[in-house]
N, C-alpha and C positions, 0 to 999 in steps of 0.2 A: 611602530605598528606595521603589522605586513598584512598586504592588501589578500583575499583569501581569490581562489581560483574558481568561477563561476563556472560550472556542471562540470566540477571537475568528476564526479561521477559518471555522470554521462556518459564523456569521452571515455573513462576507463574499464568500460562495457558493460552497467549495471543493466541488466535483459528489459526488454518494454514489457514486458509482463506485469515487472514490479511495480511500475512508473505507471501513473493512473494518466489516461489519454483526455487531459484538457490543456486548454489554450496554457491556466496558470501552471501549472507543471512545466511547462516546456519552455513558460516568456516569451510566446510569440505576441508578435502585434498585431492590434487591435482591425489595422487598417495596412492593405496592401502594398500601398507606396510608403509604409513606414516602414517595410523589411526587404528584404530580397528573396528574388522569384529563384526558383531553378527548372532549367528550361527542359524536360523529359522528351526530346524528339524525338518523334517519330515512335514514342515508346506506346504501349496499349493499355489502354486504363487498367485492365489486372495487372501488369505491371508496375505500373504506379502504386496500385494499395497495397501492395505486398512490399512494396519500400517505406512507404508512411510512417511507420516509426522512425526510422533509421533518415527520412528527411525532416522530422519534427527533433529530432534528438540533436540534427546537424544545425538546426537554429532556424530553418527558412519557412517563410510564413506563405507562401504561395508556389502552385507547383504550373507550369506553363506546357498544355497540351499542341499538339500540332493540328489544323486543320479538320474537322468535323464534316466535311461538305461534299464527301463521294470524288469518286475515279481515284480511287488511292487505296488497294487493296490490300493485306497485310500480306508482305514479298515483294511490292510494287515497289520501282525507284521512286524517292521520295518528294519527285517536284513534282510527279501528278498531283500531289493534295495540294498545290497550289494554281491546280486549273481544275478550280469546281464546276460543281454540276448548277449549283443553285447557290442562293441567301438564304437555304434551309438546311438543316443536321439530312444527311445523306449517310448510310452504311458505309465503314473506312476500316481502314488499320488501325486506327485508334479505340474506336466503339464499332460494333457493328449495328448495336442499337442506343436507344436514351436509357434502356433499361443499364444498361453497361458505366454509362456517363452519370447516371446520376446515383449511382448504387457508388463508384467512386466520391465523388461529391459528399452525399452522406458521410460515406468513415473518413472524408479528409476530415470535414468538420466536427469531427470528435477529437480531432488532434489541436484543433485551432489554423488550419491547415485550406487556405483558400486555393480553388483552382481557377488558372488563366486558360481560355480558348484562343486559339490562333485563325482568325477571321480574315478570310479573302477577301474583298468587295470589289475592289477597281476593274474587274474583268473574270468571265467565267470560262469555260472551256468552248475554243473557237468550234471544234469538231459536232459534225451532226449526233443527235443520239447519246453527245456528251454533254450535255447542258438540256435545261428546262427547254420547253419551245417557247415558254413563254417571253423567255430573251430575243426573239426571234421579229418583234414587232412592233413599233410606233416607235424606231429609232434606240430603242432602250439600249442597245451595243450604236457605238459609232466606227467610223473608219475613216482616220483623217489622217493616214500614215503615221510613221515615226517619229519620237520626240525630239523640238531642237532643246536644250537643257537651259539655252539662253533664252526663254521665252517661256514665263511662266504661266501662259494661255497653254503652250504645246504640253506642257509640263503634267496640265489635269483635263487635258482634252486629246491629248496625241495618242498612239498605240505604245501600252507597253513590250516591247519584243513582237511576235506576230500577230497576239492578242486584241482583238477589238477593244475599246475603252466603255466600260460599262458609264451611262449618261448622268453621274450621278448629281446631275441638279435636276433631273423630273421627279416629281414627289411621290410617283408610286414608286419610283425604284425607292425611294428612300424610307419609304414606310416598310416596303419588302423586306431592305435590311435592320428595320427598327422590329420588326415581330420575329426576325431572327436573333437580334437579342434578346426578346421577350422569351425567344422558345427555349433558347443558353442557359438563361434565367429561370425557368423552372424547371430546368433538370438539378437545380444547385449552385449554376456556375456565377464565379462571383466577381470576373474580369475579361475583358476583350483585350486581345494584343490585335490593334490595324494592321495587314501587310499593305505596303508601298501607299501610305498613308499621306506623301508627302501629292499625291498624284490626283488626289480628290479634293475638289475646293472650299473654299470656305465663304462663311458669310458675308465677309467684307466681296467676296469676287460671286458676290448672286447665286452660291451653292448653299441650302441649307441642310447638308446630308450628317453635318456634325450635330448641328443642333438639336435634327431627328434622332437620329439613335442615343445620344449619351441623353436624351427625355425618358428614358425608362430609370428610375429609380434605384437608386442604392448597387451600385456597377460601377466600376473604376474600369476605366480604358487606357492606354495608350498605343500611341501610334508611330511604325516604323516610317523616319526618316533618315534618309541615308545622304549624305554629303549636303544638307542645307536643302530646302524648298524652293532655292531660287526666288526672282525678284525680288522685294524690300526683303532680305533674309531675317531678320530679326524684329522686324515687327509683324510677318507674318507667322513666326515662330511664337512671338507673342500672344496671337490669336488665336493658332492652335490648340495653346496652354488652359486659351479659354472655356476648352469642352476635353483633352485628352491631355496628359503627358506625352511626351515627342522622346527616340531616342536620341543622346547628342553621340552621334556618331563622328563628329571632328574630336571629341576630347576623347572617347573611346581611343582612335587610330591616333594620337597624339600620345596618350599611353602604352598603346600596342610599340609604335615606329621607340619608342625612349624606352623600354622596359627590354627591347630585345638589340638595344643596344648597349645595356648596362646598366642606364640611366632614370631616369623618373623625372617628370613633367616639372615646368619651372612653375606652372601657374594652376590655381584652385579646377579650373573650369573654362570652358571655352563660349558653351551658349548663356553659362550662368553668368560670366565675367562680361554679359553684354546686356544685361537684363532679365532675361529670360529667368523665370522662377524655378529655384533649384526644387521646388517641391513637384514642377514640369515636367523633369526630366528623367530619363532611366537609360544607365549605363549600362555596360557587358565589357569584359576582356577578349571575346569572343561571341561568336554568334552563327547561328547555320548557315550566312550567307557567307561570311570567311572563312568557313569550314568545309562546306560542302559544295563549292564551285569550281575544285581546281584551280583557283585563283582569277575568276572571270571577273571577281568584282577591284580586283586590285592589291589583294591580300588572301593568302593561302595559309590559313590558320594552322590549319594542319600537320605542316610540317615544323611548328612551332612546340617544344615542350612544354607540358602540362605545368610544368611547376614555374614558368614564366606566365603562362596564361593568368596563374591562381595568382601571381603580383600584382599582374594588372587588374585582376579583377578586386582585388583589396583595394586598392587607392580608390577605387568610388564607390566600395562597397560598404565603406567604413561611415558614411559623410551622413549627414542630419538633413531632410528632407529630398533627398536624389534615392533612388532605389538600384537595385544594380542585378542585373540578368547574368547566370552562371549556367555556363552553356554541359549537359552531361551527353559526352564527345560517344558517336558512335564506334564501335569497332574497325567499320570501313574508314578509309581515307579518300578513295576517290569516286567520281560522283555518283556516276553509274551503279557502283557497288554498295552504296548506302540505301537501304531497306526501310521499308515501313512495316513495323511491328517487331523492327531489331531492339531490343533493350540497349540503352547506349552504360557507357563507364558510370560506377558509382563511387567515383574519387572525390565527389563531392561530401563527403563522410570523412575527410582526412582533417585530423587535429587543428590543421590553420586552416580550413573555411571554415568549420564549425565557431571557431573560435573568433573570426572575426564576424560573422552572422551573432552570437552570443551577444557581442559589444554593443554591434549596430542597436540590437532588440533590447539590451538593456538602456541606453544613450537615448531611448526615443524624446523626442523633442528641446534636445543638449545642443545650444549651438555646438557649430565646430571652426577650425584654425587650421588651415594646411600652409603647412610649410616643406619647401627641399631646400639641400643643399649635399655636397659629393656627395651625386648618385642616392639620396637617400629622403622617403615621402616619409610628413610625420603627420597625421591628423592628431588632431586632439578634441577632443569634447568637454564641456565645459562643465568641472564641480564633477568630472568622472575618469575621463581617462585618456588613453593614445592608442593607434594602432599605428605601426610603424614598417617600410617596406626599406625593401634595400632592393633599387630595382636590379643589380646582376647577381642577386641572389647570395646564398652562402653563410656561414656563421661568421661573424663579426664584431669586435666591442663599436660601439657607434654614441657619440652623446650631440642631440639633436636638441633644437629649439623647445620649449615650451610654450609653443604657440599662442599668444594670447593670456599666457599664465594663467591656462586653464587647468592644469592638473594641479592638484592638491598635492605639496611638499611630503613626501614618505619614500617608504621601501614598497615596493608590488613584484608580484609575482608573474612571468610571461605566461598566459595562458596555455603559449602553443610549446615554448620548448621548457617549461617553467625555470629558466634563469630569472635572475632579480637586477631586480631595477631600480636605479635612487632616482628621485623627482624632487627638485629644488625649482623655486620661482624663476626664472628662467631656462632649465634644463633637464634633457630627460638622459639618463643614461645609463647604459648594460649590454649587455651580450646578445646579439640577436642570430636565433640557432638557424641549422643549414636550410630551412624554408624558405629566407631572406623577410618571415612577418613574424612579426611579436603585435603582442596586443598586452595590453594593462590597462585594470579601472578598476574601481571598486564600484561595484552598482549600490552599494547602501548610503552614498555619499547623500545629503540632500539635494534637491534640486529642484525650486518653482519655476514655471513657466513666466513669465513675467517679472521676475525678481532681478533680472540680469541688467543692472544699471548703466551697463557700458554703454554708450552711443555708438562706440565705433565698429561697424559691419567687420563680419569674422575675418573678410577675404579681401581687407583693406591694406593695401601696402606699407610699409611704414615710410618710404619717401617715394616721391612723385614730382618730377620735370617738365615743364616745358621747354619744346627744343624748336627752335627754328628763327625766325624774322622775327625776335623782340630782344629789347635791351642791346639793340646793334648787334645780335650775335647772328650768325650767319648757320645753314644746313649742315651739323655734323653730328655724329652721334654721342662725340665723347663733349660736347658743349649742350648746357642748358641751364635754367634758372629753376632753382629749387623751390615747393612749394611749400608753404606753410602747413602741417595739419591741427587741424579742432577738429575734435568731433567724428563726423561723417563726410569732414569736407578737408579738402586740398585748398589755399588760397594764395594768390601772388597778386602783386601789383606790378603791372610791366607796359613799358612802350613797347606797343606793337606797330610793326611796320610793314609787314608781310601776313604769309602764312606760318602757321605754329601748329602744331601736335603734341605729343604726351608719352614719358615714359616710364616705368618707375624704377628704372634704372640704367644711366648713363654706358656707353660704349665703347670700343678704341674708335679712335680719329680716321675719319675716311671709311672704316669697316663696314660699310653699311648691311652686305650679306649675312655676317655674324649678329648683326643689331636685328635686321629683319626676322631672323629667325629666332630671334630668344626668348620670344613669347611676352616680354615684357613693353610692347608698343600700344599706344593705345589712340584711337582718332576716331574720322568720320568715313563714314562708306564709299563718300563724295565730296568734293571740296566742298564746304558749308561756310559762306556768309550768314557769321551772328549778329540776332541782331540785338539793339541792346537793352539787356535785363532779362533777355527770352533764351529759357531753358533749350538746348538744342542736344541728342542721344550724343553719347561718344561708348564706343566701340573697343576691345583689344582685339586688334588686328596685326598680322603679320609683318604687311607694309601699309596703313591707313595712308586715305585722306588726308587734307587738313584742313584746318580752321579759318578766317582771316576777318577783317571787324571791316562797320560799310565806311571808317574812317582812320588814319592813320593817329592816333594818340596816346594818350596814359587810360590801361585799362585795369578794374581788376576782375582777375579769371577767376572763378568758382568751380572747383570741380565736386560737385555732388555724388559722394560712392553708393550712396544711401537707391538713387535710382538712377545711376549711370548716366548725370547729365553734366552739361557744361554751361556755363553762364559767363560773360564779357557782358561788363556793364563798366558805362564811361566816367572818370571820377571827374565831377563836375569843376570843368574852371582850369584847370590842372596846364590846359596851355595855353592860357592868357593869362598868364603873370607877369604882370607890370612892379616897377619899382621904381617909388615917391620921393625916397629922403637917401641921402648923401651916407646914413649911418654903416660901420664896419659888417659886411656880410661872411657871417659860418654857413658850411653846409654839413648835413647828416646825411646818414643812410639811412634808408627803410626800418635798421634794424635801433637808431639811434645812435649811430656812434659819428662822431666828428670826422669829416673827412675834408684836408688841406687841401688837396690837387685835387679837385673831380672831374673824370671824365665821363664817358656816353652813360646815361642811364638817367634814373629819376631820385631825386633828391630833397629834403625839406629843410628850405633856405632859413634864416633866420636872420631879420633886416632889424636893427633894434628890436622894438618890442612886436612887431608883426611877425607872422611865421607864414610861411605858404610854401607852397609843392612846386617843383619845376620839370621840366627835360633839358639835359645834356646832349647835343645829337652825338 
């Protein structure tokens, strides 16, 4: 049977005329973070509605406006909108009124079609006459110079650039910005995007400015974070999650840095693969700040082609709870030259994003399974389908993992370059046309939420190492003791006598630079004394931490993928083993097999009819 090609009409240019403008026509989703945004900068809401078919036809379920908040006039360089006037809609390039904003709002919502606002808070415009006056008093701006980045006091209390730090733990500023969601909110608008979100605190550090504002009802937020928040990074990243999605901007530049060199990421996710809830988070292949700074943030998007951009922005655009930002690239390239009220590219219309938005909106709530391997990312969705990238792009036969043995054995059809595809319980494979993406799934397939009996997490390795100070083995990358998997868990029994880490995939000898970087390490923040039976986070990190026990003995490690912990609990007795009787003693291995000569490691002796556990040093 051959799988059939989802809107394949659509793409083949049937007029919106014909096509009757609701949600179910088009299969967008229900809820924001269950589709991808596309980001219209700096574009002006009649702009926008005069694309609205042509971006409900392309698959995407929410459109992301730039800045509402005045001194951002349409012709104006486009980082005035990010030194507002106020926490209130102000006359801009984008609307000049709410009549403007919410008259958009209206006919998106005839399409199924949510709009995102791009929300300043952390600071407003220093200049007189450019800002309320009401900024002006009981401290409401601070000035405590410029941020150290290593200090995550400075970090939501320092100046960003010359900008005073708006105070945002007093609670009128925070209601201020909570009745500017409220006012967002009744022109239509159905999400906030935070800028420099990483910069305003949270309730664990005595800010309640999160709590306030996402307290207005039925509004999805998230909030830019760029390079980590600093201090605890991942349990404050946790926290965040608590009230907003975060973007993860290391696995963004981790896709960006591999996609423009050929290649494609070794691993699912970076803040996800540390806890962090993939339903948190929102990706981009790009974005206005690597676009439009010249390269001031560290990345020059710019001078990067479009059709590498649209790779990267598939690898997280495809995935089951992560949402993913598609940035529509102005005509300008440099900074200066970039306009407010310029309508930016509408390449977002081409055959492979529509078709991978299609996927994502049909797959809604399908686990998924990412795998690479040469140069090539294969998501899969579970009981539906694949979308597939070849990070250096180009037409290709390619036969890739079947992740999970989630695609269902057939023939399918590519949506984007319609070559055919065989799917066998482990393998998918066909020709992937000069886009470098294919997509396959059938959306009729069944699929219950809750029906998926696997215990083991989509984004679970299939082996997993401890490397370091146990079973005599000494720091190298190409040395480690292999763990067991059940389930959701990793398990090894081992004499530990040092410190140890985790890998899930061993190295060459000595290469520690090539291990570091291959994305498959995993540890602690900090060296961590476990203790024993007490769950402690482990992290994939670059170069971790490590681990080590408050005693040298026989332990056994648990690695929990289920919520990213580590457990060292002592196997009781294990080194005090004595022996009574003169009878002929065998020893086994862990795994049960006889072993003559043993050397260092742990063993299960057999003395006569007693059996007990020992160490070898």
């Amino acid at each position: 049977m051959v799988k059939g090609i989802f809107y394949s009409l659509m793409l083949l240019g049937s007029s919106p005329a014909i096509v009757a403008a609701t949600t179910g026509d088009y299969g967008l989703p229900e809820k924001i973070r269950e589709g991808n945004i596309l980001h219209c900068f700096d574009w002006t809401c009649s702009q926008v509605k005069e694309e609205l078919p042509a971006i409900a036809e392309a698959g995407f379920g929410a459109v992301q406006l730039s800045p509402v908040q005045g001194n951002c006039n349409s012709g104006a360089e486009w980082f005035y909108a990010y030194m507002p006037y106020d926490f209130a809609f102000r006359s801009s390039g984008v609307a000049a009124t709410k009549t403007e904003l919410k008259s958009l709002c209206d006919e998106a919502a005839k399409y199924g079609i949510k709009i995102v606002v791009d929300v300043v808070a952390n600071h407003v415009n220093k200049a007189s006459g450019y800002h309320d006056k009401w900024w002006d008093s009981d401290d409401r701006v601070r000035w405590q110079g410029g941020i150290n980045y290593n200090s995550r006091y400075s970090i939501t209390h320092g100046q960003l650039g010359d900008y005073g730090d708006v105070n945002s733990e007093r609670e009128d500023v925070q209601q201020r910005a909570k009745a500017f969601v409220e006012e967002l909110k009744s022109c239509g608008v159905a999400g906030i995007r935070w800028d420099a979100a990483k910069h305003i605190g949270l309730p664990s550090e005595r800010c309640g400015f999160w709590s306030a504002v996402t307290s207005v009802p039925d509004m999805w937020h998230y909030g830019e974070i760029l390079d980590g928040p600093g201090g605890d990074k991942y349990n404050l990243l946790k926290e965040y999650t608590d009230y907003i999605s975060v973007t993860d901007s290391e696995y963004s530049s981790w896709t960006y840095n591999q996609v423009c060199s050929g290649n494609v990421p070794s691993g699912h996710g970076s803040w996800t693969a540390n806890g962090v809830p993939s339903t948190g988070i929102v990706y981009w292949g790009e974005s206005h700040d690597t676009y439009s700074n010249d390269g001031d943030y560290g990345t020059n998007s710019s001078n990067v082609a479009q059709d590498k951009i649209d790779r990267m922005w598939a690898i997280g655009a495809c995935r089951n709870g992560e949402t993913s930002l598609y940035f529509s690239r102005p005509s300008a390239t440099k900074r200066n030259n970039i306009r407010m009220g310029q309508k930016g590219s509408t390449h977002f219309t081409s055959r492979e994003i529509a078709a991978v938005n299609h996927f994502k909106n049909a797959m809604t709530g399908r686990p998924d399974y990412y795998t690479s391997s040469d140069g090539i990312a294969c998501v899969t969705r579970k009981d539906g389908g694949a979308c597939i990238v070849v990070g250096a792009g180009g037409s290709r036969d390619v036969t890739v993992t079947n992740g999970g043995g989630y695609v269902p054995s057939g023939t399918y059809v590519d949506e984007v370059s319609g070559s055919t595809f065989t799917v066998t319980p482990t393998t998918i494979s066909g020709r992937v046309g000069e886009t470098g993406i294919a997509v396959i799934y059938d959306a009729d397939l069944p699929f219950e939420p809750g029906d998926d009996d696997d215990p083991t997490p989509a984004d679970m390795p299939d082996e997993f190492y401890i490397i370091g100070e146990v079973n005599g083995n000494t720091w190298d990358p190409a040395i480690g003791v292999k763990m067991e998997k059940s389930g959701a868990e990793f398990v090894a029994e081992v004499n530990v006598k040092g410190y140890f880490s985790f890998t899930k995939a061993l190295g060459k000898a000595g290469d520690w630079n090539a291990f570091n970087n291959s994305g498959n390490r995993y540890g602690a923040t900090k060296d961590t004394k476990l203790d024993n039976g007490t769950p402690s986070p482990i992290y994939q990190m670059s170069d971790p931490s490590a681990y080590t026990v408050s005693a040298p003995g026989s332990y056994t490690i648990t690695v929990n993928w289920s919520d990213k912990t580590v457990v060292a609990k002592e196997v009781a007795g294990i080194n005090e083993v004595t022996i009574t009787d003169d009878s002929t003693v065998e020893y086994y291995n862990l795994q049960g097999v006889k072993v003559e000569n043993p050397s260092g490691g742990i063993y299960i002796v057999r003395r006569g009819n007693n059996v007990t556990k020992c160490i070898i040093p």
